[in-house]
Each structure stands twice: as C-alpha cells, then as structure tokens.
NULUM-537402 format. One line per field, with one value per residue (C-alpha): chain; x, z, y. Coordinates in nm, 3 decimals. Each point is the difference from the previous one (the first is absolute). Layout:
N
cadena (A|...)
east (X|...)
up (Z|...)
north (Y|...)
This chain:
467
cadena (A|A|A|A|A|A|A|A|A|A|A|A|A|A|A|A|A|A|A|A|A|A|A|A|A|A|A|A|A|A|A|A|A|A|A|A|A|A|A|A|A|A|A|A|A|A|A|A|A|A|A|A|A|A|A|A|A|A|A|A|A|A|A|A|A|A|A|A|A|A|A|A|A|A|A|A|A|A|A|A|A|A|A|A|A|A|A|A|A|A|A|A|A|A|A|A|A|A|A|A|A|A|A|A|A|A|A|A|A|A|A|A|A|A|A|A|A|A|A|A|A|A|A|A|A|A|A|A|A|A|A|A|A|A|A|A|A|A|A|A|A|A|A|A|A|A|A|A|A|A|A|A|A|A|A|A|A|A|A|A|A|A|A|A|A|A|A|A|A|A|A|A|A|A|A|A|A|A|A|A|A|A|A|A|A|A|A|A|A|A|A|A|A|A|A|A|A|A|A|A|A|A|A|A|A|A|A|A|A|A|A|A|A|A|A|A|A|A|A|A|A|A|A|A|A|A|A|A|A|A|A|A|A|A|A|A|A|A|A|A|A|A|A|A|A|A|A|A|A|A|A|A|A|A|A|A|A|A|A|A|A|A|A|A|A|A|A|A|A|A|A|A|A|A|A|A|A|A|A|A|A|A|A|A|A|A|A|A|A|A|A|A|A|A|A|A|A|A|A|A|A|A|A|A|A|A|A|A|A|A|A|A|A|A|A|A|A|A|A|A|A|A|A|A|A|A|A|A|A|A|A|A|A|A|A|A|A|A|A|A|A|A|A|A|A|A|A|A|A|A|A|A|A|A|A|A|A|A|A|A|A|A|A|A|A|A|A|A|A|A|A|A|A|A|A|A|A|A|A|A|A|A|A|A|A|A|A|A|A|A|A|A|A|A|A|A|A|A|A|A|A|A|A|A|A|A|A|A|A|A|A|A|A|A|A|A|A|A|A|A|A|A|A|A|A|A|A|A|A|A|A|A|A|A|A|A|A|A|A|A|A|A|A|A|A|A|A|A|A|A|A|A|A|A|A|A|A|A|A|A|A|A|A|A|A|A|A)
east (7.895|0.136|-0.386|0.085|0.340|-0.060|-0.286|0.334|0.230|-0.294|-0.013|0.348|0.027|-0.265|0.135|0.326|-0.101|-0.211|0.306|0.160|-0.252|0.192|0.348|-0.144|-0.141|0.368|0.176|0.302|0.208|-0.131|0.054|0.355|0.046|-0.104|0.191|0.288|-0.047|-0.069|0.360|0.173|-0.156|0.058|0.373|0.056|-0.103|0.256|0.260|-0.139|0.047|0.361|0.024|-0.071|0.241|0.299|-0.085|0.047|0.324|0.207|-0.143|0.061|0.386|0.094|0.055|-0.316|0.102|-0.094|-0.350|-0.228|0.191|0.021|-0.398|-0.058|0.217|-0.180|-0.332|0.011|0.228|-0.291|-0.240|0.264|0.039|-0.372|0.030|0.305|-0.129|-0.345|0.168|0.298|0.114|-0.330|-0.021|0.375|0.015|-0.270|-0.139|0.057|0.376|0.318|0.200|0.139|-0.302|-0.432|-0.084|-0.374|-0.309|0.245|-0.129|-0.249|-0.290|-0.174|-0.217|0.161|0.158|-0.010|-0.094|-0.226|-0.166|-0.136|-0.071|0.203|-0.086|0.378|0.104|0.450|0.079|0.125|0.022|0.294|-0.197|-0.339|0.085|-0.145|-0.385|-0.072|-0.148|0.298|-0.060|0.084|0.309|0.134|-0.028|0.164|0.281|-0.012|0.086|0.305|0.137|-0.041|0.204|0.310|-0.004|-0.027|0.341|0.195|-0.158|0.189|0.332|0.029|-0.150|0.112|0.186|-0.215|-0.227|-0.379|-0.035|0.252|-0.138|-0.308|0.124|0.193|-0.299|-0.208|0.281|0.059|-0.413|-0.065|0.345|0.247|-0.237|-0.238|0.244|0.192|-0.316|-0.163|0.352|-0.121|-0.392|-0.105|0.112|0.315|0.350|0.120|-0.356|0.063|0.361|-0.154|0.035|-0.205|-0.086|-0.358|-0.032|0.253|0.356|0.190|-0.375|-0.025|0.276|0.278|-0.090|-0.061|0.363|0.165|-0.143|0.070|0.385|-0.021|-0.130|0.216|0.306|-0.044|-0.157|0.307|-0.034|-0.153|0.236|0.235|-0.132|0.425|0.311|0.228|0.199|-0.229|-0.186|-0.366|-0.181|-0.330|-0.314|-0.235|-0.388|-0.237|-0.249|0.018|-0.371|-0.090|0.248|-0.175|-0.369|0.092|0.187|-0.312|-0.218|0.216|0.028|-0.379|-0.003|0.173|-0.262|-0.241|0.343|0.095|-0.304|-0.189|0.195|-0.156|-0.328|-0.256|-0.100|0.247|-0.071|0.334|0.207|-0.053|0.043|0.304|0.128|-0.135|0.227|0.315|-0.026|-0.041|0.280|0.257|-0.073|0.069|0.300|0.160|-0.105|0.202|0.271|0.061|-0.049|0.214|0.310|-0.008|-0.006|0.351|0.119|-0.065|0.018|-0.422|-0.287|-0.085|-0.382|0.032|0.162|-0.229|-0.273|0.192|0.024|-0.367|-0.041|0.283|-0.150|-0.316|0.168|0.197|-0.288|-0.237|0.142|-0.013|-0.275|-0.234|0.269|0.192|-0.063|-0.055|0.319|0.203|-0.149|0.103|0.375|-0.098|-0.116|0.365|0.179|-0.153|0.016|0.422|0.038|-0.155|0.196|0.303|-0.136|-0.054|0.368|0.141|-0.175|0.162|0.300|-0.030|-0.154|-0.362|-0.212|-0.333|-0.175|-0.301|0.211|-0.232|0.245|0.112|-0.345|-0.175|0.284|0.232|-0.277|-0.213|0.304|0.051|-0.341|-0.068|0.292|-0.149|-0.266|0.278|0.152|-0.323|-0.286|-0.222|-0.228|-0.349|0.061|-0.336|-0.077|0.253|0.246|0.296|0.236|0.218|0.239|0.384|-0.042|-0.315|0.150|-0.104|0.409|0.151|-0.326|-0.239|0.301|0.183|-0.311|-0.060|0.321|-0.046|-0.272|0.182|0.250|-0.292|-0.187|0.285|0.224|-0.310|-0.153|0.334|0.086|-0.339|-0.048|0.360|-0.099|-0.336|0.222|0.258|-0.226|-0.180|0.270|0.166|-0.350|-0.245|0.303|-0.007|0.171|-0.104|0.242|0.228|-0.146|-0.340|0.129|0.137|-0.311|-0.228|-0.241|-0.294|0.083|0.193|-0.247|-0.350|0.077|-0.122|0.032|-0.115|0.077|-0.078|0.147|-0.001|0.327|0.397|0.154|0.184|0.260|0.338|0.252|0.213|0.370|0.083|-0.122|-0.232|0.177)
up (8.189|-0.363|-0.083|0.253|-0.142|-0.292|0.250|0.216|-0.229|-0.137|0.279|0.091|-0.304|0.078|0.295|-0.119|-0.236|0.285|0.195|-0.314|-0.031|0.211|-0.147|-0.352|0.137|0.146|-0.127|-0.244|0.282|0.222|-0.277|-0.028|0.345|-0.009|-0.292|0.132|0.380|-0.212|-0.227|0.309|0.211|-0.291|-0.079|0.396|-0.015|-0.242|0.213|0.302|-0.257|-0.046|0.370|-0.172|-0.255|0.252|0.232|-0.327|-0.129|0.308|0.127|-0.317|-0.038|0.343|0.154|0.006|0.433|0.026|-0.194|0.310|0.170|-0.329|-0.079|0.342|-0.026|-0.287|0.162|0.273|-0.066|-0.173|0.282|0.166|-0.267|0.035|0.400|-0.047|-0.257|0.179|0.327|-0.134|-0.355|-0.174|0.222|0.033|-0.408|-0.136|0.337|-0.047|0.193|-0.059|-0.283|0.182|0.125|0.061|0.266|-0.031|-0.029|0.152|0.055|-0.229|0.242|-0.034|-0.371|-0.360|-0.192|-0.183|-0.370|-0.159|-0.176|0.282|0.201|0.325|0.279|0.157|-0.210|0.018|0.173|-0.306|-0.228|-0.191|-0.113|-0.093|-0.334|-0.082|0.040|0.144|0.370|0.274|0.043|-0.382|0.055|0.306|-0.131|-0.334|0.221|0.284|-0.280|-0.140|0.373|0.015|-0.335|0.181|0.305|-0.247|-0.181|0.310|0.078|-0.324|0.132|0.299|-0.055|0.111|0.356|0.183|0.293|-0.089|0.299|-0.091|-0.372|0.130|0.237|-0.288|-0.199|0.157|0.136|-0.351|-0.119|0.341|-0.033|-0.322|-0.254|0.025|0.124|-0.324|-0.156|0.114|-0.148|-0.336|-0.021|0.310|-0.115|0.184|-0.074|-0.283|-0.189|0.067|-0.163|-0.336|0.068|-0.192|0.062|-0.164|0.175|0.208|-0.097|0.273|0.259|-0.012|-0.168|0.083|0.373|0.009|-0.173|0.237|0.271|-0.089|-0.068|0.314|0.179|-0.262|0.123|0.375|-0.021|-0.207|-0.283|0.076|0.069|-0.274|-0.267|-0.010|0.057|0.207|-0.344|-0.138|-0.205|-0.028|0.020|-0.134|0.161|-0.280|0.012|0.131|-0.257|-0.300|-0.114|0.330|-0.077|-0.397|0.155|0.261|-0.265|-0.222|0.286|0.060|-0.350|0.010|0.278|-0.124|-0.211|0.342|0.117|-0.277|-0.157|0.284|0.160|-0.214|0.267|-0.251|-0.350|-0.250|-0.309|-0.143|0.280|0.112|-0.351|-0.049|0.313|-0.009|-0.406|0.196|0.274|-0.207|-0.278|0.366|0.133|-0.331|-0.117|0.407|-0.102|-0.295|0.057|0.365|-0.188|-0.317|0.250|0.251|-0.330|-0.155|0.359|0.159|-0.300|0.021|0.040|0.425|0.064|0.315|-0.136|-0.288|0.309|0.121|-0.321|-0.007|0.340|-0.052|-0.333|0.216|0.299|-0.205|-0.214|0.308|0.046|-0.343|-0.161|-0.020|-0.093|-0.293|-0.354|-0.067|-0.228|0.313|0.229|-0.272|0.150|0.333|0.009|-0.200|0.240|0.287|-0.127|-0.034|0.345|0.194|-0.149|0.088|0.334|0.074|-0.022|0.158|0.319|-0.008|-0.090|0.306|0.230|0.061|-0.048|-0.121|-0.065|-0.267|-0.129|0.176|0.062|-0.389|-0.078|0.228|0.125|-0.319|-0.249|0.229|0.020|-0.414|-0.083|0.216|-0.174|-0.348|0.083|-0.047|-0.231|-0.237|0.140|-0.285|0.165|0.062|-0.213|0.206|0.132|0.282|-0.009|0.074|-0.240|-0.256|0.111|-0.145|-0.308|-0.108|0.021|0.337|0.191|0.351|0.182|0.023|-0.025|0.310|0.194|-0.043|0.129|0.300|0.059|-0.050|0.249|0.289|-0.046|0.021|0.324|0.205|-0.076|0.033|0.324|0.201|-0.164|0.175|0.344|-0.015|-0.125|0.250|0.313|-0.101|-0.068|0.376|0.179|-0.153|-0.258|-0.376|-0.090|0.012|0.194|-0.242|0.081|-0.114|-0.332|-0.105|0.136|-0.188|0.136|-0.103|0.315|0.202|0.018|-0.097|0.082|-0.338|-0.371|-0.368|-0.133|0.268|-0.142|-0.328|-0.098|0.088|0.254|-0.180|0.177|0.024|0.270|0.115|-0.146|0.225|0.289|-0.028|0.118)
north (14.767|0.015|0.151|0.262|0.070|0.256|0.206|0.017|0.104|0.308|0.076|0.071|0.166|0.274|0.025|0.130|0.213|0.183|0.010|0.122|0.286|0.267|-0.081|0.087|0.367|0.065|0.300|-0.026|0.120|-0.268|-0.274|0.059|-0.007|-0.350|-0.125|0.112|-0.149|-0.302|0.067|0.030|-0.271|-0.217|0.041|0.016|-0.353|-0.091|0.156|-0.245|-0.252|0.019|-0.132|-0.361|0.107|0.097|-0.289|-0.198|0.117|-0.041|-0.315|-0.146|0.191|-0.142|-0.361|-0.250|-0.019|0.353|0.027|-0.025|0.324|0.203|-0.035|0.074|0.364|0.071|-0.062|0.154|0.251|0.212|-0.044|0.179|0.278|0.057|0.049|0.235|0.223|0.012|0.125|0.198|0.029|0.137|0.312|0.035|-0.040|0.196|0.237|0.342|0.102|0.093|-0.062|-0.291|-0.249|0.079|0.118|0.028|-0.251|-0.287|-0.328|0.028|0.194|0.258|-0.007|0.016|0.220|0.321|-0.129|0.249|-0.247|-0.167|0.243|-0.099|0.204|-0.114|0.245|0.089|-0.337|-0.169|0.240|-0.174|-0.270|0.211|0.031|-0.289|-0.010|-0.381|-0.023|-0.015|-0.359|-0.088|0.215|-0.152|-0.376|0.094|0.119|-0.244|-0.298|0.204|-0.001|-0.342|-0.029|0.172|-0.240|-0.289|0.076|-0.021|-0.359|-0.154|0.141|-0.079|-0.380|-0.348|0.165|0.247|-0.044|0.022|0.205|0.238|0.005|0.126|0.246|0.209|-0.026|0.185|0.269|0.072|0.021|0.232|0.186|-0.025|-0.036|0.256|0.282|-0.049|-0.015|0.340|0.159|-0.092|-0.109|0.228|0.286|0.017|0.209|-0.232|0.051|0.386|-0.049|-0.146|-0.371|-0.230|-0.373|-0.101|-0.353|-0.106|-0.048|0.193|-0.023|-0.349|-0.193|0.199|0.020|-0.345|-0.065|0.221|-0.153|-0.348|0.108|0.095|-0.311|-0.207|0.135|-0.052|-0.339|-0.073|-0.310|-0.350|-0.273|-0.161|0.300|0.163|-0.243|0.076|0.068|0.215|-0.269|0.051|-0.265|-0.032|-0.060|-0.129|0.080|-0.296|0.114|0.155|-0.043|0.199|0.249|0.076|-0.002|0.244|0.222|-0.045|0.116|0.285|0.107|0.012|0.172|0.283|0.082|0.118|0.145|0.269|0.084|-0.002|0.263|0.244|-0.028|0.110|-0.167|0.200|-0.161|0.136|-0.035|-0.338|-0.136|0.138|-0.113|-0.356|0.020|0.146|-0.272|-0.314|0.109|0.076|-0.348|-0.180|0.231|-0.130|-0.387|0.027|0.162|-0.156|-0.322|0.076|0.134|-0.231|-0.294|0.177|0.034|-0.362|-0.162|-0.158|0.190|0.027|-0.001|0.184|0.269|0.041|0.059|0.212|0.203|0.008|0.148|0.254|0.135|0.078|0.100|0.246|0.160|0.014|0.393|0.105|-0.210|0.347|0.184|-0.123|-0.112|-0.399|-0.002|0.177|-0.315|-0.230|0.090|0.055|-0.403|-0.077|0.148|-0.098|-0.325|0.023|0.158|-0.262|-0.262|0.239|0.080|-0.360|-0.114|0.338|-0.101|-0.351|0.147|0.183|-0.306|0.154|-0.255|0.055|-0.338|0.141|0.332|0.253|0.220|0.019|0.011|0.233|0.224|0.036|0.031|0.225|0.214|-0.030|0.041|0.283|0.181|-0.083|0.233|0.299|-0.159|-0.045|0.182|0.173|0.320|-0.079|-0.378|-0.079|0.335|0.051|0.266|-0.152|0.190|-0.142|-0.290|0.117|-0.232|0.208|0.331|0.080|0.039|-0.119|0.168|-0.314|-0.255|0.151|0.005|-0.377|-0.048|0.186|-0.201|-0.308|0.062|0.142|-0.285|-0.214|0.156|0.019|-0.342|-0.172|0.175|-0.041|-0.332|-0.095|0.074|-0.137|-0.354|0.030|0.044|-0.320|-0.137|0.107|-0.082|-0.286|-0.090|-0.028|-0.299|-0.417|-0.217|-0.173|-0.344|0.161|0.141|-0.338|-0.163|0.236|0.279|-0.199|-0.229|0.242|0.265|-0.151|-0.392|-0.052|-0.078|0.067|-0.299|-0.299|-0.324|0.167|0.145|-0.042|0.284|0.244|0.152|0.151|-0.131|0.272|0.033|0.311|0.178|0.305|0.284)
C-alpha cells in the first residue's frame, strides 16, 4: 500500500490540474466573480461564527444553573433565523415593493436576481441587492447570518427567566417580520435609503433592531428574582464564568472582521483594508476606555465591563467603519467605550435588568454609532457618496437624516416587537414559574445540567417579588 501511495497522490494531482484547466481559460470578468463569491462566502462564515461567540459570552455572564438553557437559545435560535428569513424576511427585505417592505420574488422562488455580472435571467426581483455581482445564493447566506445576529442579541437580555418556547416563538416573528421590514427601509432600497441614510454594516439593521427589541421583551418580562430590593438596592448577580465570557468576546471580536469588511460583497482592496484598520482601532479605543472609567468609577478594574467595551467599540463603528477616517474611529471606540459603562448603570438605576449588557451594547451604541456616520462621514472615504458628516464640513443634511432613521427604526421595531411579546405572553406565556427560576432552567426546562457533579449551584434567592 505505501508503494502505491505516491502513484495515488500523481495521480490526484493531474487530476486537478485537468479539472483546473477551464478555470484558467475563464474571463477576467468571470474570475472576479469568483473571488468575490469566495470574499463573501468567507466572511459570512465568520459572521456564523459569532454564534459560538454570543453563546459564549452570556452563558459565561449568567449563573452556572442556567448554562444548559442559554446554549440551547443560542443553538437553536439560528436554525430558526434561517427558517424565517427563508420564508419571509429575504423577499420582504430586499424584493422589489414599496418603500415600506418587498413585495416581489418572496420566499425565495422563482430564479435569481438581476446582477449584470451574472447574467440572471430573474432580472428586477432583487434589484436592491444587484449591485453586488456574487450568485443569489452567496448573497442570501451573507444576509441570512446577519439575521441571525439580531435574534441572538435579544437571547442575552432576556436570559435566566423566559420560556424556551416563547424564546423561539419571537425569534422567528422578528427574522420573518421586524427585521427585514426595517431592513428593506435601509439595505432594500426603501424610503430612509431615498432620504440619504447611511448604515454600511449593521448598526441600526442588526444591532439596533435587535436592542430595541430586547428593551422591549426586557421590560415586559420584568427583572429576574432578587436582581432590585425592595429599597432600591441592586444586588448583583455575579457571572459563573468569566473565562467563557473572554473566549466568546474573542470569538466575536474575530468575527467582526467577516462582519464589516465583508459587507463590501466584492474584493476592494482599498476598502476592506481600511475598514478592517477602522474596526480593530473602535474595539480597542471601547476596551480601554470602558475599562479605564469603570476602574476610576468602581474603584478596581471590572472584567465584564472591559468586554463590554470591546463589543461596544465594534458595535458603534459597524455604521461608519467605510465612512470615516481611522483617527475619527479612534474616538468613536473611546466613546463608545464611556457610554456603555454609563448606559450600564442608568439601566440599574432605573431597575431594567439586563444580565450580559446587550441592551447598552447593541441598542445604545447602534444608536451612537449610527449617528457618528453624520457626525464624521468623509465623501467617497471608500467610494460611497455619502456626503460630509457635520465635523467635515458637510452641515445638518446627513446628520439629521441619521437621526430620522434612528427614531423609524426604533418606533416601529419597539411597537410591533411589543405586541408580538405581549400575545405570547397572553397565550403560550413568557415567563418560568418562580419555583423554576430558583431551581434553574437547565432542570426546569431541559431536565438537565452543564455541570453534573461538577460545580456548586449558583443562584439568587429572591428578596422581593417581581412585579
């Protein structure tokens, strides 16, 4: 056999450089079709990856009790994106319509479209989307993982006291319904892309919508038992793991790198450099300063909100990472970094209880960073004509229309989001029994745990009752 071995292996090799043959008599045009499928497909699969990252973060942030139920949300809570987004948000977000929602090529039937380079014959279905070249396919699973991202954020929130059931419900209302309608106002080229609103990957899309929602579900599923006093003392509720909580911020951190520059869709040499520079120096400007204010404030340094520093530097710069200069994301990151903290103990302060700090993450700093891009937007930085942001010379006009945007995006996810949680909340229910709360939802929902015979039961007894 090991005589045999290197005919094999020749022979393989021949082999694919005969099945190589055709790609080498391919036209240019043809060639950079397929480097950028293979740009997008790649950095799509670093978005998936931030699944591990998110499952990571808040398993790790909440109690050991709880791990089972959390892993399982964020497992199956994309399997449930995909479904949703299949059936109803990728037609409704980038089908040709109104300026409201798509109306055309829903539920993904009917052939591809409209990209020149390709040569779809489904030619005006999508026509939002056919500015960039790569086969339909390509386009939809790039997508499809950042509508996974925006159910994700709401699963951190709304941890250690919802019903899996219920979890999964809301899910995929908002991938089939929320989502993508807000969406096609900005990516599908609905009325707040017509009114000059800009968002390159995803503050206000995906983080902000996720935020929104979550504030939403947050303040109907009210806090978990013994979180507030009855006078007014918070009490904390520490993480079970911290070294799960670093890895997953590590993973996401990485996987920000498929999520900005990978929403240019094609290989821009230029672009995606500059956006992978503007990216990195955001997320370490939010480390430090989260970590350096939260130090002078508490009096020690606090690991989890130096994570969440990290996470609100990229959140913040995902809007204007194509759009500004690296020394404007150098204070984009710092002060994304400071308003967390902030944000952090205004909603204690104001007894909404958010056990990983999504909401300061995700909805604050989507909302910041997506007005950064009027504040510090530089014309065709990367080749999009955005205007000038007001710092750059460029007046009210772009700034105003971010803010426009902000509030949309905000009133109509926070409104439909409410209904969709209060009539699972009046018919299947939202919230665990008490008993199971205290008990864990690793044994109240799944009969099962993460750490058999392993670790101690961390939990909180209630203080007061929920209201």
């Amino acid at each position: 056999m090991r005589r045999k071995l290197p005919g094999i292996l020749a022979a393989g090799l021949l082999l694919s450089v005969v099945g190589a043959t055709p790609a080498l008599a391919q036209t240019p045009a043809d060639l950079k079709v397929g480097i950028d499928t293979m740009w997008v497909l790649l950095t799509a699969c670093l978005v998936f990856f931030m699944n591990l990252g998110f499952a990571l973060v808040e398993s790790g942030f909440c109690r050991a009790k709880n791990t089972v139920n959390i892993l399982s949300k964020n497992f199956i809570v994309f399997a449930i994106s995909c479904l949703a987004f299949y059936v109803f948000g990728w037609g409704l977000m980038f089908g040709n319509g109104t300026g409201f929602m798509g109306l055309e090529g829903l539920f993904m039937l009917g052939g591809a479209d409209n990209s020149p380079a390709t040569g779809d014959a489904y030619a005006g279905a999508y026509s939002a989307i056919a500015w960039t070249g790569v086969p339909l396919n390509a386009k939809f699973f790039f997508q499809l993982v950042f509508a996974g991202t925006a159910a994700t954020i709401v699963s951190g929130a709304v941890a250690e006291r919802i019903k899996y059931l219920s979890f999964i419900v809301f899910s995929f209302l908002l991938v089939a319904f929320v989502y993508p309608i807000a969406g096609h106002w900005i990516w599908g080229g609905g009325w707040l892309a017509s009114a000059g609103f800009w968002d390159f990957a995803g503050s206000t899309v995906v983080h902000s919508v996720g935020g929104w929602a979550a504030l939403a579900g947050v303040l109907i599923l009210g806090p978990r038992l013994g979180k507030y006093g009855a006078d007014g003392r918070v009490n904390p509720i520490p993480p079970h793991s911290f070294t799960s909580g670093v890895i997953g911020c590590f993973v996401l951190w990485l996987g920000w790198f498929g999520f900005n520059p990978g929403s240019t869709m094609a290989v821009d040499a230029n672009a995606i450099a500059h956006i992978f520079m503007t990216t990195n120096t955001a997320a370490f400007m939010g480390l430090l300063t989260a970590t350096a204010l939260n130090w002078t404030w508490d009096g020690r340094p606090d690991l989890s909100m130096s994570v969440n520093g990290v996470l609100a530097g990229l959140v913040a710069i995902t809007a204007p990472c194509a759009f500004v200069t690296v020394k404007a994301s150098l204070l984009i990151g710092a002060l994304a970094g400071i308003l967390v903290v902030l944000a952090v103990k205004m909603l204690d302060a104001m007894k909404i209880d958010d056990p990983v700090g999504a909401i300061p993450v995700h909805l604050c700093n989507g909302a910041f960073g997506t007005l950064c891009v009027g504040l510090f937007a530089v014309d065709r930085i990367t080749g999009a004509a955005t205007g000038n942001g007001l710092f750059n010379g460029g007046g009210m006009t772009l700034l105003i229309a971010q803010i426009k945007g902000i509030v949309a995006v905000g009133a109509y996810t926070m409104i439909v989001s409410a209904i969709f949680w209060l009539a699972i909340k009046y018919t299947i229910g939202l919230r665990v029994t008490k008993e199971e709360e205290i008990e864990g939802l690793d044994l109240g929902e799944h009969g099962q745990e993460a750490y058999v015979g392993f670790a101690p039961k961390l939990s909180v007894r209630p203080t007061a009752e929920v209201a």
